[in-house]
C-alpha positions in Angstrom: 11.2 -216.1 234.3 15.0 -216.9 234.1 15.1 -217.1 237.8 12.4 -219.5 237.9 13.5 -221.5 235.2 15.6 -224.2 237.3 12.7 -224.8 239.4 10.1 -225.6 236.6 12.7 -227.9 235.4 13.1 -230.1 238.3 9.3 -230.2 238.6 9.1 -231.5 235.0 12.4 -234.1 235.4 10.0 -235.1 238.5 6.5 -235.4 237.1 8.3 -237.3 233.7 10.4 -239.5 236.1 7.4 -240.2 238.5 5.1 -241.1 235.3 7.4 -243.6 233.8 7.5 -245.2 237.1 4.3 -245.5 238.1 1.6 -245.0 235.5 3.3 -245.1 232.0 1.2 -248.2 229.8 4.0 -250.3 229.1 1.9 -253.3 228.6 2.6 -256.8 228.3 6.3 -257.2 229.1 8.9 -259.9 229.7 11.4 -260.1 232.3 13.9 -262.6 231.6 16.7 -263.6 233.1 19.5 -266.7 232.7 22.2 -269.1 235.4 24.3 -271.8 234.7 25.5 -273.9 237.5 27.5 -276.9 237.2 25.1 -279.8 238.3 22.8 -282.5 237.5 20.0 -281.6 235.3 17.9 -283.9 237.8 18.7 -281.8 240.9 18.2 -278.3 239.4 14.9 -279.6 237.7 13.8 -281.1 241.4 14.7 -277.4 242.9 12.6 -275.1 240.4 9.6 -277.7 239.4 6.9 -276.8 242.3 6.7 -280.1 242.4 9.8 -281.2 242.8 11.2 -282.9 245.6 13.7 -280.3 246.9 10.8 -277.6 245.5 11.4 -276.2 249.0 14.8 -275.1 248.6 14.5 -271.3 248.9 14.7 -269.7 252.1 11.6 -267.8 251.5 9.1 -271.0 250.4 7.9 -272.7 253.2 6.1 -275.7 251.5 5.1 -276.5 248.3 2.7 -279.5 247.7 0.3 -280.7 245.4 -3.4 -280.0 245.7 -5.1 -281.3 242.7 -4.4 -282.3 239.2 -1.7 -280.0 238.2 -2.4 -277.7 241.0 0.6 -276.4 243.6 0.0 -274.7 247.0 2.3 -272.8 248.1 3.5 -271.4 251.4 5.6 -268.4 251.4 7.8 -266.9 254.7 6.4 -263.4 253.4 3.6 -263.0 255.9 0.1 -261.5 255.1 -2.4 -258.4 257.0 -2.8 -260.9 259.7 0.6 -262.0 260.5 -0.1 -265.5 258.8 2.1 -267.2 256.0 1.1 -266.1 252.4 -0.4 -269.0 250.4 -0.9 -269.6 246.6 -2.3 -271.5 244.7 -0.4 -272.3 241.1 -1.4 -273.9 238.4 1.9 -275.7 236.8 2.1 -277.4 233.3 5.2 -279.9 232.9 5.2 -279.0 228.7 8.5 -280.8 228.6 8.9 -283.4 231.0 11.8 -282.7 233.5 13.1 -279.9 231.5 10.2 -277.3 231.0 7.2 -276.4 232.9 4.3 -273.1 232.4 3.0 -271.5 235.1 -0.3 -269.3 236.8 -1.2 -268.1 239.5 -5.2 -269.2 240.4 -5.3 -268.0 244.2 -3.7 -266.1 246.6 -4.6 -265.6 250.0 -3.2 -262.2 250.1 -3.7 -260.2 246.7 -7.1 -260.4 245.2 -7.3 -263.0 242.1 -7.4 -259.8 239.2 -3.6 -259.1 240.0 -2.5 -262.2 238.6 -4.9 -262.3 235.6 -2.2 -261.5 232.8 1.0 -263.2 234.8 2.4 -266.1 233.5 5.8 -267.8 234.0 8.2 -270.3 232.4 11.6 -271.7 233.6 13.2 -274.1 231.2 16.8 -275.9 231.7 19.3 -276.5 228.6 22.4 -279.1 229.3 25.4 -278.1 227.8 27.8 -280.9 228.8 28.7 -280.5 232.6 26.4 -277.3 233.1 22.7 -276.6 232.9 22.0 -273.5 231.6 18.2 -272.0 233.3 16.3 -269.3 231.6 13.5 -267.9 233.8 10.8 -266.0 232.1 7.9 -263.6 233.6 5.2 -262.1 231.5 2.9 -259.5 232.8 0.8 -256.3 232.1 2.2 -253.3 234.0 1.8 -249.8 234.5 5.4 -248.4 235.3 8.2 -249.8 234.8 8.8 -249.5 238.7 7.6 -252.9 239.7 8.7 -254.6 235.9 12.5 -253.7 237.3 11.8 -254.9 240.8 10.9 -258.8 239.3 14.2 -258.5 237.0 15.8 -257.8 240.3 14.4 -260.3 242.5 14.7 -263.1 239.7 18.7 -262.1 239.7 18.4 -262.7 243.8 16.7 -265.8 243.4 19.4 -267.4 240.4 22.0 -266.2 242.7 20.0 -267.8 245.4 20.0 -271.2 244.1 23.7 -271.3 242.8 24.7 -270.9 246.7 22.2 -274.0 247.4 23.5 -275.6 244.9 27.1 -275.1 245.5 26.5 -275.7 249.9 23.3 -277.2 249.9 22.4 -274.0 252.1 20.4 -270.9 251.1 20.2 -268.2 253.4 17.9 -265.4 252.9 19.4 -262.9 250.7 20.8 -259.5 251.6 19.6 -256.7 249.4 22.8 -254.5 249.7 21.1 -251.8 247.8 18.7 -251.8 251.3 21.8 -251.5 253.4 21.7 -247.9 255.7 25.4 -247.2 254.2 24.1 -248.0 250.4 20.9 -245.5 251.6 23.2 -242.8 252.9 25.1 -242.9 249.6 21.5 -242.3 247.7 20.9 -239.9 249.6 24.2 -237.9 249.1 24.2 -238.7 245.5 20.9 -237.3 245.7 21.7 -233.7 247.0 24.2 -233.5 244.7 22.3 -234.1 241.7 19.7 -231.3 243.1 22.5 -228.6 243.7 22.6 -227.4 240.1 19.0 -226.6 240.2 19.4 -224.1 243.1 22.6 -222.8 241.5 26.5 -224.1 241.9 27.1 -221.7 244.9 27.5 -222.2 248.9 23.3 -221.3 248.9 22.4 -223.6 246.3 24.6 -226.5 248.5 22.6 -225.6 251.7 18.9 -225.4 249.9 19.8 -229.1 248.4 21.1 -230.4 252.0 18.4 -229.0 254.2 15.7 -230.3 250.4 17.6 -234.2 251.6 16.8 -233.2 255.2 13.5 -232.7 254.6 12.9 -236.0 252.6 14.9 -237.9 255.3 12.5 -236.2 258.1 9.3 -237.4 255.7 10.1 -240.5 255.6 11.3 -241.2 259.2 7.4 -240.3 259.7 6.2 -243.1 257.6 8.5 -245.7 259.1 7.6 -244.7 262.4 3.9 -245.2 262.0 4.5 -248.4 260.5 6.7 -249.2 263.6 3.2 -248.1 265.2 1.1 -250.6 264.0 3.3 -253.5 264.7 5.2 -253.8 261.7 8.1 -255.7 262.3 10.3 -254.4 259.4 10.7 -251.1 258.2 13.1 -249.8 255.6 13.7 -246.5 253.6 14.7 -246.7 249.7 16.2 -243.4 249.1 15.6 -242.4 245.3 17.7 -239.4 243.9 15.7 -236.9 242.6 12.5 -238.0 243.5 13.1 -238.6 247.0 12.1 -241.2 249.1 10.1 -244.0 249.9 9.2 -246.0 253.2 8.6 -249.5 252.8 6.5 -251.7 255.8 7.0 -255.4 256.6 3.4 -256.6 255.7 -0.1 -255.4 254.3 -2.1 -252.8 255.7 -5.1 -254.3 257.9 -7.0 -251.8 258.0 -8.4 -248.2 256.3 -7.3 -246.4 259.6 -4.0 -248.1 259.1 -3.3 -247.2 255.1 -4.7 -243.5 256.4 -2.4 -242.9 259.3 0.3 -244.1 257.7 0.1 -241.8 254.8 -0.5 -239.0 257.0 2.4 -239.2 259.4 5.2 -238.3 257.0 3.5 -235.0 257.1 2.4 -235.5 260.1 5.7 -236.0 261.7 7.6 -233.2 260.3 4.3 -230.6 261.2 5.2 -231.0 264.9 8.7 -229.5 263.6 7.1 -226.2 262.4 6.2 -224.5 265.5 9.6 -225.3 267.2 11.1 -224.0 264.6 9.1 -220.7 264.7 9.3 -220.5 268.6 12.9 -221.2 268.3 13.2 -218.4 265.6 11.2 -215.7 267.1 12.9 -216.4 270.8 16.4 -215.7 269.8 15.2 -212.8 267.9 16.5 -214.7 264.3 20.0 -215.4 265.2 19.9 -218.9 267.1 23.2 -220.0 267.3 26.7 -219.4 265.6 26.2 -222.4 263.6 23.1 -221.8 262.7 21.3 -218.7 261.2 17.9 -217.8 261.3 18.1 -217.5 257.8 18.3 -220.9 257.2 15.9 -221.8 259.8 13.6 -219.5 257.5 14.9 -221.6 254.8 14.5 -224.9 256.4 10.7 -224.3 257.1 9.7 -222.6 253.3 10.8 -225.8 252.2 9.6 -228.2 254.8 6.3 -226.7 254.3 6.7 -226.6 250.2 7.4 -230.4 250.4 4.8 -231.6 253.1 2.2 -229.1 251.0 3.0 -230.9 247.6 2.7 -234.5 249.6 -0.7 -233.4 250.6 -2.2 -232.5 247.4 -5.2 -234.7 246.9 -3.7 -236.7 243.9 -4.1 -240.9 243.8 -0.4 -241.0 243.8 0.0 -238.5 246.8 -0.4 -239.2 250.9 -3.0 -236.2 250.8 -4.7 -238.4 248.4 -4.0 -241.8 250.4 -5.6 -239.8 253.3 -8.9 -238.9 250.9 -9.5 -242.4 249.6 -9.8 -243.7 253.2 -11.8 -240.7 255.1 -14.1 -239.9 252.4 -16.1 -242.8 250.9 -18.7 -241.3 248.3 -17.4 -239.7 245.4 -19.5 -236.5 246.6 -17.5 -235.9 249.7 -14.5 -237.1 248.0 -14.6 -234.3 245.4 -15.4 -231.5 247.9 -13.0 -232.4 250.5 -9.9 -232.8 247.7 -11.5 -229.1 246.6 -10.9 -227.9 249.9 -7.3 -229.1 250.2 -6.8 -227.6 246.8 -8.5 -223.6 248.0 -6.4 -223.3 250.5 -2.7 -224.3 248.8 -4.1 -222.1 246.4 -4.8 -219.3 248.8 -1.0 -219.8 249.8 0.6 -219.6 246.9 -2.0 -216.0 246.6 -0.6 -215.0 250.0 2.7 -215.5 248.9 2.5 -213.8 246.2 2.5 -216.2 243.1 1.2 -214.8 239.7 -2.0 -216.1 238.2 -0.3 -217.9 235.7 1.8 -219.6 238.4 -1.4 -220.8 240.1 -2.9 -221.9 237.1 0.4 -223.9 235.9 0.5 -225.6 239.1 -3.4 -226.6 238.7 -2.6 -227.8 235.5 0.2 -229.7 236.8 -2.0 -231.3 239.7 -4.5 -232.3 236.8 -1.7 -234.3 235.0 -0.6 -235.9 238.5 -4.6 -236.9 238.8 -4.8 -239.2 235.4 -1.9 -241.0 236.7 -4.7 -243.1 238.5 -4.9 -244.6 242.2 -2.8 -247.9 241.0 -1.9 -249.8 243.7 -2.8 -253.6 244.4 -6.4 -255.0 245.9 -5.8 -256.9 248.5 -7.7 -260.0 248.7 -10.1 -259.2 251.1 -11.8 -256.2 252.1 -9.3 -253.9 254.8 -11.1 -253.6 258.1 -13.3 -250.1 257.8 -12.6 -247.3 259.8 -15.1 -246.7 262.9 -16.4 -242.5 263.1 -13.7 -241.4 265.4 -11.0 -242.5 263.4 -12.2 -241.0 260.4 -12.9 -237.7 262.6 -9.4 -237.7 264.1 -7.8 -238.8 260.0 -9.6 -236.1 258.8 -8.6 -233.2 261.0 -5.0 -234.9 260.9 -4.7 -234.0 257.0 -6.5 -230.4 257.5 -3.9 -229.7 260.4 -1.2 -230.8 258.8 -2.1 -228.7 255.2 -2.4 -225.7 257.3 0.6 -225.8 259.4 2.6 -226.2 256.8 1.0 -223.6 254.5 1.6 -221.5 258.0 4.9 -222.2 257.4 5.6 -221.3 254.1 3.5 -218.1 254.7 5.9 -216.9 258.2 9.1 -217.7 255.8 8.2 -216.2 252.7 7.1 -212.9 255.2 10.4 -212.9 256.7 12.4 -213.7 253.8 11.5 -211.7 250.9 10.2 -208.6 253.1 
């Protein structure tokens, strides 16, 4: 049990850190945040009133004119499932003329209209002499605090945003150095490092949190080249230590087939890895080079496959449960094909050789990972549905890639602990 102590704790850090993230009911919360620029009250007022006649300022708004009695449509750079500018439709409240204003969001031509239901913001300005002080304000329910700390952040961008316009009478889109590959790379060695204690302060417990990074970095790539796939113009990788790492696209899925494939391939991907890896292993008779041992090739695919496995598990929050939601439509098939998925990384970790009570904790774990709900955001309209072949070739796609990588765990474990 001792020996299996530092692995049950970074499974609970993760399931903790992955539920205050995601699904913990914070709420109605506040972000707020404050800048004070030295300039006219008029000018700052005519740059953060939608109505305002320099209310196109930021690099990122497009246009921003009136349609209807208190109404503002907006046009946004940020582009939408078709490649078209993102619109919304706000409705503004001047509560102190030229110094506050309320705000709501009626429409949006990406997000469906229930996203904004509890959102509301407020931006007042305070003179103080020969600086105008701007508080910013956004109230909304979440689930997470995830996406309550990526508004704080983006406010900050924007206040920093408009104190260069300000300042030049230029605002350039900003550069989110914590995006920046170099800033990523850090992550991801800041990352291995916090994960070394948990496999032990030795020379082992170094490689087993390298080649754990590897792994993560090789998932990921997966995503981001499916996205590349399907046209998206952008593609980045936020690198989270401890809990790994996430793949972001440039726009919204367009279709089911899309979302599907997408989860998939970071899986996906790294299956294609497995049998080189066991060719490569059983050719050079488990020495294959002086650098590297066929030890930690063994190593490099019990945890490949451990990974992938745990990112197929049929949970809302998981790809294998991405996958699920988009191949299986009734709540029928839904059930018996997450079942399925389930029997057989159960009949891996009974091939391995895991305990009973092993099994059973890691069910009961998967139960608490299911009632952190599907979350996500409706898009405003319906994503295009898939036709039968692509639900065919999904579906074996998420069955190949479970058993490859439960193949993989199985020839390592053999090999290793024989």
């Amino acid at each position: 049990m001792a020996t299996q102590a530092p692995a049950i704790a970074l499974l609970v850090i993760n399931v903790g850190l992955l539920w205050i993230l995601l699904a913990a009911p914070i709420g109605l919360r506040t972000v707020r945040v404050h800048g004070s620029f030295r300039a006219s009250r008029a000018k700052v007022w005519h740059a953060i009133f939608p109505l305002g006649t320099s209310a196109d300022w930021h690099p990122s708004v497009l246009t921003s004119l009136p349609d209807g009695s208190n109404r503002v449509r907006q046009t946004y750079t940020h582009l939408d499932r078709h490649g078209q500018p993102i619109e919304r439709l706000l409705e503004v409240t001047e509560t102190l003329p030229g110094t506050e204003y309320d705000a709501r969001v009626l429409d949006d031509s990406a997000l469906d209209a229930a996203f904004w239901n509890d959102f509301r913001e407020r931006r007042r300005l305070v003179e103080d002499g020969e600086v105008v002080h701007l508080t910013i304000e956004q109230t909304d329910r979440y689930r997470g605090v995830a996406f309550l700390i990526f508004r704080f952040f983006a406010l900050r961008r924007e206040v920093k945003a408009l104190q260069q316009w300000l300042e030049t009478g230029q605002s350039k889109p900003a550069r989110v150095a914590f995006e920046h590959p170099l800033v990523q790379c850090g992550l991801a060695l800041l990352s291995t490092l916090l994960l070394w204690p948990f496999f032990g302060l030795t020379r082992n417990g170094l490689l087993l949190s390298s080649l754990l990074t590897l792994v993560i970095v090789l998932h990921e790539l997966g995503h981001m080249a499916a996205y590349r796939a399907f046209g998206h113009k952008t593609v980045r990788m936020i690198f989270v230590p401890l809990l790994g790492g996430v793949a972001i696209g440039g726009r919204p899925y367009n279709s089911l087939f899309e979302v599907a494939t997408c989860a998939l391939m970071g899986a996906g991907m790294s299956a294609f890895l497995i049998p080189v890896a066991i060719v490569l292993h059983e050719a050079t008779g488990g020495e294959v080079s002086a650098f590297v041992s066929g030890t930690a090739v063994l190593i490099f695919l019990l945890i490949l496959g451990a990974f992938n496995l745990l990112n197929l598990l049929p949970m809302n929050r998981f790809d294998g449960g991405q996958v699920l939601r988009q191949v299986f439509h009734s709540p029928v098939s839904r059930t018996a094909g997450s079942f399925l998925i389930t029997l057989i990384i159960a009949g891996v970790g009974w091939r391995i050789g895991l305990s009973t009570a092993a099994l059973l904790a890691g069910l009961a774990v998967f139960a608490l990972l299911s009632m952190m709900g599907s979350g996500g955001v409706k898009p405003r309209h319906r994503l295009d549905e898939m036709t039968g072949g692509q639900r065919l070739l999904s579906g074996l796609g998420l069955y190949s890639a479970v058993a490859l990588h439960g193949y993989a765990i199985v020839y390592a474990t053999d090999r290793l602990f024989s």
